[in-house]
C-alpha positions, 0 to 999 in steps of 0.5 A: 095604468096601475101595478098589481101582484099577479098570479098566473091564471090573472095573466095570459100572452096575446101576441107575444105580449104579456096582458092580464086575462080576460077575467082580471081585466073585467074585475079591475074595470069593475072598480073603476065603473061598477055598472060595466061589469055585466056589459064586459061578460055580456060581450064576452059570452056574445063575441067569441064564447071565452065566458068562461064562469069557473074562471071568474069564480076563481077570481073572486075567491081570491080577490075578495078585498078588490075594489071591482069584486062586488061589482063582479060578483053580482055579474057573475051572479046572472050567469050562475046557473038555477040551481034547480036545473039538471043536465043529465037524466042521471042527476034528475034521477038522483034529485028524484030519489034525494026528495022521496027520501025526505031529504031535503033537494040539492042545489045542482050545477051549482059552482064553488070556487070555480068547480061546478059540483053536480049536487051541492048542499051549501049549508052542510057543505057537502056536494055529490058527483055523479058518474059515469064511466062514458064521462070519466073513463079516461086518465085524464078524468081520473086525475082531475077528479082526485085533485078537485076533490082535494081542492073542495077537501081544502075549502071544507066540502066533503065530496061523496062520488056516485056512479049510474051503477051505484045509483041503480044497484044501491040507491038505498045505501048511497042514499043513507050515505047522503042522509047521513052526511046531512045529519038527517034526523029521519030518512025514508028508504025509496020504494 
């Protein structure tokens, strides 16, 4: 038994008793058995699909310091997604323009923080979202999209929001846009 200064999100009821989160419990075994870390996640994907890998981001932007974050930040690291990988015929399409444009080629789905940005250049700190109204037509998308950016504006990320529409109508001037942000010395407008 240890005692720790909780936050919230490190703590949930599960009947009636107050226990850490899923998350907390994986990050504090981690410091007393580094190697079951993966195991712990590897379960938790496998039993009752509560992998949940933005709440594990989260935890390890604010526990750096804790015994169990480098055993947990290197399991967390297997379930990262490739930062090559699209979900969506919309961020394919941008990838595709991003790299005829000269630029160089985003990360995508990549997570930061416990926010999975759609396009992300870690090295200039700068992620793009792509939209669509059939994905973010609802007030609830309204509001949590303005306190993410918020979020992201505090760690230093800037966040440029693109739509299906803009991409279609204005590829060229999203695309200066991006190039710009990037401190792009040259740029090729896409044919």
């Amino acid at each position: 038994m240890h005692f720790a200064s909780l936050v919230d999100e490190d703590t949930t009821v599960l009947d009636g008793i107050p226990v850490t989160s899923a998350a907390r419990t994986v990050l504090d075994l981690a410091a007393l058995e580094p190697g079951r870390a993966s195991g712990d996640l590897k379960r938790l994907e496998d039993g009752e699909h509560r992998l949940d890998l933005r709440r594990f981001e989260a935890l390890l932007a604010r526990s750096k310091g804790h015994k169990g974050w480098a055993a947990l930040a290197e399991a967390v690291s297997l379930y990262r997604p490739d930062p090559t990988v699209t979900r969506s015929d919309l961020e394919r399409r941008f990838r595709a323009l991003v790299r005829a444009a000269g630029l160089p080629a985003p990360a995508t789905n990549f997570v930061v923080a416990g926010y999975e940005l759609d396009c992300y250049w870690p090295d200039h700190r700068l992620a793009v979202e792509l939209d669509t109204y059939g994905t973010h037509g609802s007030r609830l998308s309204f509001e949590e999209d303005r306190k993410r950016a918020r979020a992201l504006g505090l760690l230093g990320i800037a966040v440029e929001r693109v739509t299906d529409r803009q991409l279609d109508r204005e590829a060229d001037e999203v695309l200066r846009a991006v190039a710009a942000r990037l401190g792009a010395a040259t740029y090729s407008a896409p044919a």
